[in-house]
N, CA, C and O atoms as CSV, one atom per row, in Angstrom:
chain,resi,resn,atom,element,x,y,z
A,1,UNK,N,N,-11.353,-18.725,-21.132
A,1,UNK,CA,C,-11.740,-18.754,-19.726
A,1,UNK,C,C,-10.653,-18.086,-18.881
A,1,UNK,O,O,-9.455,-18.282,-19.083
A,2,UNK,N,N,-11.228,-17.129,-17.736
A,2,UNK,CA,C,-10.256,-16.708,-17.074
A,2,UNK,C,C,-9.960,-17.425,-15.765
A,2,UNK,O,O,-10.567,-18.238,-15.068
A,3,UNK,N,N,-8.634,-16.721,-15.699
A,3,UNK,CA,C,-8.402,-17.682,-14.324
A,3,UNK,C,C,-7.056,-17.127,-13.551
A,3,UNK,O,O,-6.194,-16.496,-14.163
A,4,UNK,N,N,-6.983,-17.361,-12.444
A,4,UNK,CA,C,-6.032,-17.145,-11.350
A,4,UNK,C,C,-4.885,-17.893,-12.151
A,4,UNK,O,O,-4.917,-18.721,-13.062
A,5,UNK,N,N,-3.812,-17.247,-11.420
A,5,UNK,CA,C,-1.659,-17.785,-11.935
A,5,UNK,C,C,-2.723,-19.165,-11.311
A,5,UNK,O,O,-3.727,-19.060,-10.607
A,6,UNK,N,N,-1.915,-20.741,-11.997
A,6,UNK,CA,C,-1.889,-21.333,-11.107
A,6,UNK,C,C,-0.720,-22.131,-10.391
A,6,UNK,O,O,-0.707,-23.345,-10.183
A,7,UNK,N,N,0.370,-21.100,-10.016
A,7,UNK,CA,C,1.200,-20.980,-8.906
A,7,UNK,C,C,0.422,-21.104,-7.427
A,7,UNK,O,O,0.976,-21.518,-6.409
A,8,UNK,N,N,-0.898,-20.688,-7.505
A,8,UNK,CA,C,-1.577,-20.449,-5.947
A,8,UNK,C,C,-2.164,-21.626,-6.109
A,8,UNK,O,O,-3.051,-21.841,-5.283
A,9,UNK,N,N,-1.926,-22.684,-7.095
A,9,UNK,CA,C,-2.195,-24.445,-6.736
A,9,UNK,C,C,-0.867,-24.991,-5.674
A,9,UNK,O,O,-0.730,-25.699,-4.677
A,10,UNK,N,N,-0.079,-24.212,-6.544
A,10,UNK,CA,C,0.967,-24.981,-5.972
A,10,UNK,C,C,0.961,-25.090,-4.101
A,10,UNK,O,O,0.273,-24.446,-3.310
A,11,UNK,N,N,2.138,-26.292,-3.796
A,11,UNK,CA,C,2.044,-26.407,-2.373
A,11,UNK,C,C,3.554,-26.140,-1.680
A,11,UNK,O,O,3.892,-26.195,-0.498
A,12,UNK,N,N,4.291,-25.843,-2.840
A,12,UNK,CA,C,5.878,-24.961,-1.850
A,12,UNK,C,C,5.771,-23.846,-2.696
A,12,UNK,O,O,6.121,-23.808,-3.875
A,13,UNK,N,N,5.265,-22.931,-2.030
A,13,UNK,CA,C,5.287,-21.403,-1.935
A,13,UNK,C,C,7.067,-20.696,-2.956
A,13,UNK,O,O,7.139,-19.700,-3.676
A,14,UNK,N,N,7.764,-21.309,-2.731
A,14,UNK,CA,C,9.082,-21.222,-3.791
A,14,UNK,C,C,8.688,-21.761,-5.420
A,14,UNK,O,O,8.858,-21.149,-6.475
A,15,UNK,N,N,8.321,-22.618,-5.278
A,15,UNK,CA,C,7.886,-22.706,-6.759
A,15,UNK,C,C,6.833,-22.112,-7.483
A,15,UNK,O,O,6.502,-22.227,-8.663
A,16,UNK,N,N,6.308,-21.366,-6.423
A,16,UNK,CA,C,5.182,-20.990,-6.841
A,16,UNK,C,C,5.862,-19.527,-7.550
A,16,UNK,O,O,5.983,-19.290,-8.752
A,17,UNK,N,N,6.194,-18.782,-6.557
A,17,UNK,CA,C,7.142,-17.671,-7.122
A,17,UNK,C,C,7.687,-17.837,-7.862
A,17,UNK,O,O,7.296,-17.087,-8.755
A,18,UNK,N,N,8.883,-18.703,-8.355
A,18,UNK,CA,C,9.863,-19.372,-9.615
A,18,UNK,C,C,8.741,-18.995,-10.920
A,18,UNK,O,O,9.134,-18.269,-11.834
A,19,UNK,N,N,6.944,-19.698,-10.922
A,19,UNK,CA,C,6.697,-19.937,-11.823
A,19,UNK,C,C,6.176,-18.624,-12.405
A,19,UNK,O,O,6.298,-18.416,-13.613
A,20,UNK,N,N,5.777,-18.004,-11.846
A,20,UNK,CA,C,5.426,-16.403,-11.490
A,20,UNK,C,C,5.987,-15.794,-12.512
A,20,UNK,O,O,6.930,-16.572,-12.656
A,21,UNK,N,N,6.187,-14.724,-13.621
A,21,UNK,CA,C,6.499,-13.857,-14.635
A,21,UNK,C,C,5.764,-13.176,-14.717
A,21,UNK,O,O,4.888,-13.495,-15.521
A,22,UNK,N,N,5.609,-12.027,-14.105
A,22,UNK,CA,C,3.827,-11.257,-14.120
A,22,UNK,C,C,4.638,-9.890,-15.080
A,22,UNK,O,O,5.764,-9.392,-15.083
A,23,UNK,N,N,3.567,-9.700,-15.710
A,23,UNK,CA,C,3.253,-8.302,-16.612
A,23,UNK,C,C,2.343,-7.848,-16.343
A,23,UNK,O,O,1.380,-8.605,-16.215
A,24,UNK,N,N,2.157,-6.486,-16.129
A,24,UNK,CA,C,1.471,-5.332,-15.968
A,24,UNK,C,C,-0.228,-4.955,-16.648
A,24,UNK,O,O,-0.265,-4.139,-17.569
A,25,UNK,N,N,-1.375,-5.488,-16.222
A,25,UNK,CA,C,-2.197,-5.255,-16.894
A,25,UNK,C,C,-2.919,-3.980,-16.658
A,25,UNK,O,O,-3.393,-3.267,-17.542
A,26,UNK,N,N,-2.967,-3.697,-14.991
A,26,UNK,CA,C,-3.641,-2.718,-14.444
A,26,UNK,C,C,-3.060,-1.988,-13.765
A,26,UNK,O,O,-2.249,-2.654,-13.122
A,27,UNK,N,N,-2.968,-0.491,-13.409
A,27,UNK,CA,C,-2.449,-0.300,-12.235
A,27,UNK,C,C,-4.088,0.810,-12.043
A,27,UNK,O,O,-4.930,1.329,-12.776
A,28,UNK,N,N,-3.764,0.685,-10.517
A,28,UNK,CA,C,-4.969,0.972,-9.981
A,28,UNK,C,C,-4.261,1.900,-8.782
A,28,UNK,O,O,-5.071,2.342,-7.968
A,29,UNK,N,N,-3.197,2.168,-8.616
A,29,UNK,CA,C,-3.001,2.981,-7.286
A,29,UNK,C,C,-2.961,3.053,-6.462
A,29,UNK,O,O,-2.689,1.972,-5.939
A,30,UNK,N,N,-3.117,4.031,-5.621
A,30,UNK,CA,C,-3.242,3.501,-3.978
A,30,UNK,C,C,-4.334,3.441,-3.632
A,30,UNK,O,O,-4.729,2.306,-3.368
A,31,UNK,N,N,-5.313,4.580,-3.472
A,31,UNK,CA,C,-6.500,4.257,-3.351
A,31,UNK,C,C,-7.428,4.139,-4.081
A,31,UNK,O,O,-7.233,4.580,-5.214
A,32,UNK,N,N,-8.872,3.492,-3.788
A,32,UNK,CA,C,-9.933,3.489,-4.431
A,32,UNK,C,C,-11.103,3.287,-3.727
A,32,UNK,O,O,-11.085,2.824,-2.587
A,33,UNK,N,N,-12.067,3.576,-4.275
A,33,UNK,CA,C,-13.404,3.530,-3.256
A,33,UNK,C,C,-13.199,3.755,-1.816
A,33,UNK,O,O,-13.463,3.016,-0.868
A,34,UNK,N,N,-12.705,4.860,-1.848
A,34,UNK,CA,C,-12.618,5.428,-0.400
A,34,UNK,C,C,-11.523,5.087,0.848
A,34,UNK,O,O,-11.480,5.525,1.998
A,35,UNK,N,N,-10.462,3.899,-0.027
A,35,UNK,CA,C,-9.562,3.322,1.141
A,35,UNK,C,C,-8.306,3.216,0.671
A,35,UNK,O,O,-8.394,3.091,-0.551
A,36,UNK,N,N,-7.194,3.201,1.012
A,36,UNK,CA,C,-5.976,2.650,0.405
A,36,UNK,C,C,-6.151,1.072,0.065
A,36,UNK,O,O,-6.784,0.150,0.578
A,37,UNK,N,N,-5.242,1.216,-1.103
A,37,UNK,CA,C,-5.242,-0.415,-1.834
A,37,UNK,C,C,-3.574,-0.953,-1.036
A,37,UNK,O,O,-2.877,-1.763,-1.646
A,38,UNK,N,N,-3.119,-0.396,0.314
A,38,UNK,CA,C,-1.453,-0.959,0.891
A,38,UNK,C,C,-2.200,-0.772,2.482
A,38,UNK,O,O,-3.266,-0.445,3.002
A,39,UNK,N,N,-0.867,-1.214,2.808
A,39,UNK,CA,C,-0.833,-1.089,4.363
A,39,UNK,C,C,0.576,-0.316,4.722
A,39,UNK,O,O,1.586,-0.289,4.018
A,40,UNK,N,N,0.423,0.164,5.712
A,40,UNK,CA,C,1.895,0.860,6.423
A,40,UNK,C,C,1.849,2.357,5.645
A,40,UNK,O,O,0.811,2.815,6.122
A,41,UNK,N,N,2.144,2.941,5.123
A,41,UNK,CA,C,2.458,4.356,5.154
A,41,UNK,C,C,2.599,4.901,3.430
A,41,UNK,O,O,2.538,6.102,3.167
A,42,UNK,N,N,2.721,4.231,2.740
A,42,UNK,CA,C,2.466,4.652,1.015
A,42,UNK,C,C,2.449,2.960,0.255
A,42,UNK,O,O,3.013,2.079,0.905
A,43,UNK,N,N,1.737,2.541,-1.222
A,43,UNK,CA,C,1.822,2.059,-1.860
A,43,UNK,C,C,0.678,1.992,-2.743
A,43,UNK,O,O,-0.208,2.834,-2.893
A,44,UNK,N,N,0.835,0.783,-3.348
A,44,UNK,CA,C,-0.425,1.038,-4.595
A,44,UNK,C,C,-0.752,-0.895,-4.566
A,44,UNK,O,O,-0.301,-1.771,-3.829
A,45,UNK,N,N,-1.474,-0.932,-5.431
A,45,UNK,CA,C,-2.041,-2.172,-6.247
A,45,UNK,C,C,-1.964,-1.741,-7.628
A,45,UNK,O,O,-2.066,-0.705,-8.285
A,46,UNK,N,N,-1.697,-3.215,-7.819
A,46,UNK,CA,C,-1.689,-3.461,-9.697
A,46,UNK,C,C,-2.323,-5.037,-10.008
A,46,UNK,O,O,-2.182,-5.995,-9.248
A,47,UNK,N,N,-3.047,-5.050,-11.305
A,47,UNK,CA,C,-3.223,-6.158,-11.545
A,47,UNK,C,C,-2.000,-6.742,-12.747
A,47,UNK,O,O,-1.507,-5.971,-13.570
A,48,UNK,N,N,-1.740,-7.796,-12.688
A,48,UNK,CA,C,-0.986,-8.940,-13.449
A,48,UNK,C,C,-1.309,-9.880,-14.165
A,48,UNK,O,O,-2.356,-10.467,-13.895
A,49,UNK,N,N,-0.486,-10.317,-15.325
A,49,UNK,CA,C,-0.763,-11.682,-15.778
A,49,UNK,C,C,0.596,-11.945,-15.893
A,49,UNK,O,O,1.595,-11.329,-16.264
A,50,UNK,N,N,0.183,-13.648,-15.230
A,50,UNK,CA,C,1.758,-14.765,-15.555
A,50,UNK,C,C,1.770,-14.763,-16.952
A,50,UNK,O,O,0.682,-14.760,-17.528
A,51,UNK,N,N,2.719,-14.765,-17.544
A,51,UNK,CA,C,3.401,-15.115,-18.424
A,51,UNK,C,C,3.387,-16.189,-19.026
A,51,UNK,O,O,3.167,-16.430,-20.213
A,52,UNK,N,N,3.736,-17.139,-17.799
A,52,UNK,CA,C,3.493,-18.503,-18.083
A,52,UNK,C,C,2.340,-19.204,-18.375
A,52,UNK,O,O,2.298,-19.717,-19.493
A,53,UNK,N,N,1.172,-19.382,-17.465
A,53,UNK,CA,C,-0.228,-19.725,-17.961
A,53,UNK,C,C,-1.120,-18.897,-17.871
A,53,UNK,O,O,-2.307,-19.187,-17.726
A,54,UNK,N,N,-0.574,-17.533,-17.961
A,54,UNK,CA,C,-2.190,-16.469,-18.349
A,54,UNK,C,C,-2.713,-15.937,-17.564
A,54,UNK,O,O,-3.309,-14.875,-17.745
A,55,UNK,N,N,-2.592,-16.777,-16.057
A,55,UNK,CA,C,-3.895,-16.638,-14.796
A,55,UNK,C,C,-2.936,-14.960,-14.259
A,55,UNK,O,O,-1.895,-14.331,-14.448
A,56,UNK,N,N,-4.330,-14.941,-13.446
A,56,UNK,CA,C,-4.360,-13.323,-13.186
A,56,UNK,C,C,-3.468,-13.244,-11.494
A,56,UNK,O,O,-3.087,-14.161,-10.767
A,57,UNK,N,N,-3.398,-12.071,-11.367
A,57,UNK,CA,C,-2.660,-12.071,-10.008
A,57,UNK,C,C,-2.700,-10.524,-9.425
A,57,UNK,O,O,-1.945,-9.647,-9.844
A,58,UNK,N,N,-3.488,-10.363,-8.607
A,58,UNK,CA,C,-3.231,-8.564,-7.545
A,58,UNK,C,C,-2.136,-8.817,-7.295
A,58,UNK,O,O,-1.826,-9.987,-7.073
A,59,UNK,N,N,-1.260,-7.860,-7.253
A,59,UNK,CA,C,-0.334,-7.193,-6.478
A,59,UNK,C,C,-0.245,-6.263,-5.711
A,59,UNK,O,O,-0.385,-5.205,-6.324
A,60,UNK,N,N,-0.048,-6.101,-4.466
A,60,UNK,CA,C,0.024,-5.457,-3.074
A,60,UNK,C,C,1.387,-4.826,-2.848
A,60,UNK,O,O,2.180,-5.523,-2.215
A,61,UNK,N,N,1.748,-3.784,-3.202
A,61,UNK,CA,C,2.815,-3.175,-2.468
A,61,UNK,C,C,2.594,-2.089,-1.920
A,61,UNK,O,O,1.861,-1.153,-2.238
A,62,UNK,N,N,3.717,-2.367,-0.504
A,62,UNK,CA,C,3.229,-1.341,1.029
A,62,UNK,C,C,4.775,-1.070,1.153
A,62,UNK,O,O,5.607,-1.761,0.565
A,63,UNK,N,N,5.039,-0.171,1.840
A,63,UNK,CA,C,6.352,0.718,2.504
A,63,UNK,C,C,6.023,1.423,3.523
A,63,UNK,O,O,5.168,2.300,3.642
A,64,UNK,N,N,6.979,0.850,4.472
A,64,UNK,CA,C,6.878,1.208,5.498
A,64,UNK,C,C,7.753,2.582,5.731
A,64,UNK,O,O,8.765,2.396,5.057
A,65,UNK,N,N,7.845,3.773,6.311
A,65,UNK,CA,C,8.697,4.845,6.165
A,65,UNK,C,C,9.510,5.281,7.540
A,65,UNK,O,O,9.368,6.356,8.124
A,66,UNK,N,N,10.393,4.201,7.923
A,66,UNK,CA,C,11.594,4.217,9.077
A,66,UNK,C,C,11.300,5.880,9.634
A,66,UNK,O,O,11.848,6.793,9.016
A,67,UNK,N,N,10.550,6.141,10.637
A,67,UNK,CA,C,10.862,8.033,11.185
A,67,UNK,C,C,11.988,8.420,11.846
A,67,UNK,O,O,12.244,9.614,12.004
A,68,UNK,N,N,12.724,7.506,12.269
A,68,UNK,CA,C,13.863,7.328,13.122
A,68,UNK,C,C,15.225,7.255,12.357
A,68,UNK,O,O,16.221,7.134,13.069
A,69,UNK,N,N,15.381,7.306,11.175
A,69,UNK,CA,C,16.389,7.413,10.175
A,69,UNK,C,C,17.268,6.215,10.222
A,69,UNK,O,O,18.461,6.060,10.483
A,70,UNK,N,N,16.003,5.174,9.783
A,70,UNK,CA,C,16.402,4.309,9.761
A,70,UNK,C,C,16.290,4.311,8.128
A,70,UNK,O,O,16.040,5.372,7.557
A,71,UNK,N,N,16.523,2.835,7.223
A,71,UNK,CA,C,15.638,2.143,5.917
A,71,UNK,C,C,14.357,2.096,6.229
A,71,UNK,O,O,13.827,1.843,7.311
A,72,UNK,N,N,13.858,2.381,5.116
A,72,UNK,CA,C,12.373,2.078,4.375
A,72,UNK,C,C,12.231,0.677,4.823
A,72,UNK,O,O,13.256,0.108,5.196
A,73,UNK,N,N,11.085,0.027,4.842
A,73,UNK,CA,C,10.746,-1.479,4.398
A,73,UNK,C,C,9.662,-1.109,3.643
A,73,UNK,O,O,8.748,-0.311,3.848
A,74,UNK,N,N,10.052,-2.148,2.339
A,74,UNK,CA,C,8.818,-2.611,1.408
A,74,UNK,C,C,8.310,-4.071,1.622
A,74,UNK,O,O,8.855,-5.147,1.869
A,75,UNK,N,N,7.207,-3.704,1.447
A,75,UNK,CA,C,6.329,-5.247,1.292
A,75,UNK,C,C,5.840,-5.350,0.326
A,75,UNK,O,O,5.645,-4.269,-0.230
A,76,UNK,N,N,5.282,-6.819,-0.570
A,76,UNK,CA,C,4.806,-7.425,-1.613
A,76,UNK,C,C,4.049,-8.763,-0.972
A,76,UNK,O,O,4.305,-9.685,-0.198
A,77,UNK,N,N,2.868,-8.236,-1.858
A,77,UNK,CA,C,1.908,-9.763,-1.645
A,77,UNK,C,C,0.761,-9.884,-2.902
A,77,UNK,O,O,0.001,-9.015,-3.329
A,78,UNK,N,N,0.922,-11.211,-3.299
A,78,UNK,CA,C,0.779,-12.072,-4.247
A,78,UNK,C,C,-0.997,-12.112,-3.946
A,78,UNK,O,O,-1.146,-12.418,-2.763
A,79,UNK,N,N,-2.332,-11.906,-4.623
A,79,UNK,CA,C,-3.296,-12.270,-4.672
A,79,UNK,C,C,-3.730,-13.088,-5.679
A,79,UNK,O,O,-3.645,-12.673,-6.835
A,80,UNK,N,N,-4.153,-14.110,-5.470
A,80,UNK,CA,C,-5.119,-14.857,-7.166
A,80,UNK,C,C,-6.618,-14.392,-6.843
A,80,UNK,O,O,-7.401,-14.350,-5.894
A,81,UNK,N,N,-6.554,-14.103,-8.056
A,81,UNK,CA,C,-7.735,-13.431,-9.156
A,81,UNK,C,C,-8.047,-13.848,-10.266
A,81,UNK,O,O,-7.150,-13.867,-11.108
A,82,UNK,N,N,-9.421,-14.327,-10.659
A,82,UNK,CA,C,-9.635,-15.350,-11.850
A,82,UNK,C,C,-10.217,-14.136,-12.951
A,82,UNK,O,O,-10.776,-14.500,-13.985
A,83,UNK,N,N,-10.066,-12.912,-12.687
A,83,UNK,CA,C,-10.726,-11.658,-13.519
A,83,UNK,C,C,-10.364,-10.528,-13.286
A,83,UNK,O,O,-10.223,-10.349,-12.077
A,84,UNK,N,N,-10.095,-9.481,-14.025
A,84,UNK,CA,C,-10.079,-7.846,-13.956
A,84,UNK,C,C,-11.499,-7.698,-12.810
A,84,UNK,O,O,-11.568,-7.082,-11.747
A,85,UNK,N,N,-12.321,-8.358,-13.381
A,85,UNK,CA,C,-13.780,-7.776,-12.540
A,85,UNK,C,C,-13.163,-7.962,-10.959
A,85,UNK,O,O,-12.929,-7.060,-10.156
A,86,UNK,N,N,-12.949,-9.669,-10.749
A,86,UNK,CA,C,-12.779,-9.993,-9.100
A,86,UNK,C,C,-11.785,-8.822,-9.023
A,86,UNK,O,O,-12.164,-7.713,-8.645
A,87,UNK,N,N,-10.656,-9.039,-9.343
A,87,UNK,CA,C,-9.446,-7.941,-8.735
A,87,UNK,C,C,-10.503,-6.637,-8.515
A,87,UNK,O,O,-10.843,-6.292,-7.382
A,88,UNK,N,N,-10.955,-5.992,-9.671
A,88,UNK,CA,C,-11.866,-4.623,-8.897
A,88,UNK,C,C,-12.742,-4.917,-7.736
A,88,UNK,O,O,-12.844,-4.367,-6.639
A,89,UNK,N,N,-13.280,-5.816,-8.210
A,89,UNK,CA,C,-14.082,-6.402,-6.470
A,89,UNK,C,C,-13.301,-6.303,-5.695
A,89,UNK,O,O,-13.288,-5.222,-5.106
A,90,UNK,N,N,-12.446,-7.164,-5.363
A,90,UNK,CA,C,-11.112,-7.354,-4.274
A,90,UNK,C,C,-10.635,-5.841,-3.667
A,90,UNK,O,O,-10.199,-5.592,-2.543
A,91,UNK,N,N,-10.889,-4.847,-4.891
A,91,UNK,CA,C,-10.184,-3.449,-4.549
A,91,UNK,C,C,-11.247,-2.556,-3.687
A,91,UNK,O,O,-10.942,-1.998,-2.632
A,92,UNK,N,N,-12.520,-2.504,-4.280
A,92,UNK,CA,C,-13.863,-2.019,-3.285
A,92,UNK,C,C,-14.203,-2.796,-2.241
A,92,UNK,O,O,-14.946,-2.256,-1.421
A,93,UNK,N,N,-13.785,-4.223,-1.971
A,93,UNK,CA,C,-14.159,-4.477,-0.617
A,93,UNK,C,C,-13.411,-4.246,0.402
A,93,UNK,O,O,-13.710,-3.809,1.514
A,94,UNK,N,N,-12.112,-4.660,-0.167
A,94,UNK,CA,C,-11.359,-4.413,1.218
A,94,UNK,C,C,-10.129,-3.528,0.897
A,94,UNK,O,O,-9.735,-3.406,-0.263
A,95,UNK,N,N,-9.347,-2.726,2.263
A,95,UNK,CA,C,-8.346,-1.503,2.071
A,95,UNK,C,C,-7.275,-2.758,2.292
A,95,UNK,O,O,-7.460,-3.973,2.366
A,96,UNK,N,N,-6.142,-1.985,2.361
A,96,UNK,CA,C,-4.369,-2.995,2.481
A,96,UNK,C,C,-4.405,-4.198,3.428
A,96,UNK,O,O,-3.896,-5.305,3.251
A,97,UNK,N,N,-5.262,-3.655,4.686
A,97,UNK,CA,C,-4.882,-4.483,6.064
A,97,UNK,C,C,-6.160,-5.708,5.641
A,97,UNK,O,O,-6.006,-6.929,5.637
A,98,UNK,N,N,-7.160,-5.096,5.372
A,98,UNK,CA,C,-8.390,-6.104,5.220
A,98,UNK,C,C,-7.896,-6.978,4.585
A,98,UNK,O,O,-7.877,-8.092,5.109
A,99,UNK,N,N,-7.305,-6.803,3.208
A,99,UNK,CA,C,-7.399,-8.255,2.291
A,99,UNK,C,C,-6.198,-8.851,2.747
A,99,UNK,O,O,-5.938,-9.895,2.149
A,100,UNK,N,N,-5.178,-8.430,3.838
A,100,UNK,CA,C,-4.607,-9.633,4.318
A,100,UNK,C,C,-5.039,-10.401,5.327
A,100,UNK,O,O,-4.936,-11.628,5.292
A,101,UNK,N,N,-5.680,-9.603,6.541
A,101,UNK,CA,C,-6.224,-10.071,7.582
A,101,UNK,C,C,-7.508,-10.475,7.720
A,101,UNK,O,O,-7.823,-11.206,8.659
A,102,UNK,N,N,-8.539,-9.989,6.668
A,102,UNK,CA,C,-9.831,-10.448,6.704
A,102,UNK,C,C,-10.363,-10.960,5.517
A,102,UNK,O,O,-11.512,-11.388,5.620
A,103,UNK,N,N,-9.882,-11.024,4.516
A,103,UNK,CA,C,-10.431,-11.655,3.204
A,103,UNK,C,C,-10.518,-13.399,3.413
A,103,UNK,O,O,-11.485,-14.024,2.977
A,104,UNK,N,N,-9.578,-13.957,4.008
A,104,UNK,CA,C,-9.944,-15.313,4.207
A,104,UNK,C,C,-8.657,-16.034,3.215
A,104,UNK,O,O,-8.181,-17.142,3.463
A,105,UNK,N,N,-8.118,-14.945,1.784
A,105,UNK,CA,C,-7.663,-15.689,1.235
A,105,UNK,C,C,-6.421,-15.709,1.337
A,105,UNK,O,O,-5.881,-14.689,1.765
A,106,UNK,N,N,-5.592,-16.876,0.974
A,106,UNK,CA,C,-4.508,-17.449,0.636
A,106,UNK,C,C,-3.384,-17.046,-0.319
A,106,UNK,O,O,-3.306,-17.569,-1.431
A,107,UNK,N,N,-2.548,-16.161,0.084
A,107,UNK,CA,C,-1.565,-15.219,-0.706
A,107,UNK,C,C,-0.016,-15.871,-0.174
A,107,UNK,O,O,0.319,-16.468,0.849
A,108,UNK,N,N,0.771,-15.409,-1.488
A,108,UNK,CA,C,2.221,-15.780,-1.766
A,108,UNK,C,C,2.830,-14.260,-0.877
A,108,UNK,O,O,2.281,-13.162,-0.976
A,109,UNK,N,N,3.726,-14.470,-0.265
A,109,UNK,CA,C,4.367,-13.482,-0.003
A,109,UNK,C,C,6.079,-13.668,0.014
A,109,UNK,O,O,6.858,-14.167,0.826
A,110,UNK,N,N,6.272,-12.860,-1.594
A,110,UNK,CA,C,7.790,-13.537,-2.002
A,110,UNK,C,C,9.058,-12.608,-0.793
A,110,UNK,O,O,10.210,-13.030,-0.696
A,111,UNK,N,N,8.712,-11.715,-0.217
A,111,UNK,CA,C,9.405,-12.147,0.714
A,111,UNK,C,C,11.537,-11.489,0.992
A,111,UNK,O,O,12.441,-11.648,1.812
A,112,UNK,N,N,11.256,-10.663,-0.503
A,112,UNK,CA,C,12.983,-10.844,-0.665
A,112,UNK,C,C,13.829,-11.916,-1.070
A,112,UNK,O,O,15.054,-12.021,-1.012
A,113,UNK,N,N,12.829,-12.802,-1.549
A,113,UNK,CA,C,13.751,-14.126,-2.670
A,113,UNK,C,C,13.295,-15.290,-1.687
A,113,UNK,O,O,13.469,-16.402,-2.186
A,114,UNK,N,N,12.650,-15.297,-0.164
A,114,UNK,CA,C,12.378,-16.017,0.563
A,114,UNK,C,C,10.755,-16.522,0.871
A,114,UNK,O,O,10.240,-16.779,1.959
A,115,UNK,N,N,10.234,-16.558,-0.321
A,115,UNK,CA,C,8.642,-16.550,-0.471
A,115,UNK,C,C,8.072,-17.922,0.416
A,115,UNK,O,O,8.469,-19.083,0.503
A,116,UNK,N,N,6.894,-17.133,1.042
A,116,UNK,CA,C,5.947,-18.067,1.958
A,116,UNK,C,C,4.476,-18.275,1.433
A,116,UNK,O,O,4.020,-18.117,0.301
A,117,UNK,N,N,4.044,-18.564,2.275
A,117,UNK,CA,C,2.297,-18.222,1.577
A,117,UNK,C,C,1.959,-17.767,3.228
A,117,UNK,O,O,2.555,-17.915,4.294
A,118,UNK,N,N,0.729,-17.167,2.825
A,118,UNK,CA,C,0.295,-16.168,4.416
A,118,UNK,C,C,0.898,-17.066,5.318
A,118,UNK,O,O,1.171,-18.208,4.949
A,119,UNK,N,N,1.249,-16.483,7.014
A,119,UNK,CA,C,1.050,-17.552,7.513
A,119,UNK,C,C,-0.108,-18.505,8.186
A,119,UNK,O,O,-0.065,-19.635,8.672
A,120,UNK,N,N,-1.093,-17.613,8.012
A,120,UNK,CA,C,-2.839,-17.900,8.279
A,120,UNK,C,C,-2.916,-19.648,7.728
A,120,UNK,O,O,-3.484,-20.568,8.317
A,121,UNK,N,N,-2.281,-19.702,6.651
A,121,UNK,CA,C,-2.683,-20.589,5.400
A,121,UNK,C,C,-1.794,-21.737,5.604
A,121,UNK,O,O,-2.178,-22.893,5.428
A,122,UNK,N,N,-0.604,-21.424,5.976
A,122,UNK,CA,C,0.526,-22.564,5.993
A,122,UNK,C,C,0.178,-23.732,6.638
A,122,UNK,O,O,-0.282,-23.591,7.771
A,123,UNK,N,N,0.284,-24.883,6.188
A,123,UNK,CA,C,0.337,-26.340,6.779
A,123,UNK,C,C,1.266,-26.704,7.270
A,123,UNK,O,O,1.313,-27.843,7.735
């Protein structure tokens, strides 16, 4: 049976990351079906599996590109996914900004070692 990390049970967003060991199942790029899979200015999606119990996990990375000569910023965000299929779903419905702001769901965002969960979601 497949199934989502279940780190996205968890309820402190730090342990959830701790439990986290993801390996590389998919990479899928930046775009697909017509939209970018990031937000801000270059990145890609990949799918994952924990290490630890199997469950699946999108990965979201976005970079932002400083024009002012400044640093880059990168971003990372954590999706659960109970399948290769959902994650491709997840990738044709919505582009970078959608599946944070309009999907509804509940993502880890580790943050630079300082991981939260959206703040949409937080209690």
């Amino acid at each position: 049976m497949e199934k989502a990390c279940i780190g996205f049970k968890m309820k402190d967003a730090f342990e959830a990351y701790r439990h986290m060991e993801l390996e590389l199942v998919e990479e899928y790029g930046g775009y697909a079906y017509g939209h970018c899979l990031y937000t801000w200015d270059d990145g890609e999606r990949h799918l994952c599996r924990c290490r630890k119990c199997g469950g699946y996990v999108l990965v979201q990375n976005s970079e932002f590109h400083d024009m002012c000569g400044g640093d880059d910023s990168y971003y990372r965000d954590y999706f659960p996914v109970g399948s290769p299929e959902e994650a491709d779903e997840l990738n044709r419905k919505y582009d970078g900004f959608q599946i944070e702001f309009d999907s509804g769901i509940r993502y880890l965002i580790p943050d630079g070692g300082r991981p939260h969960w959206s703040v949409r979601f937080e209690e």
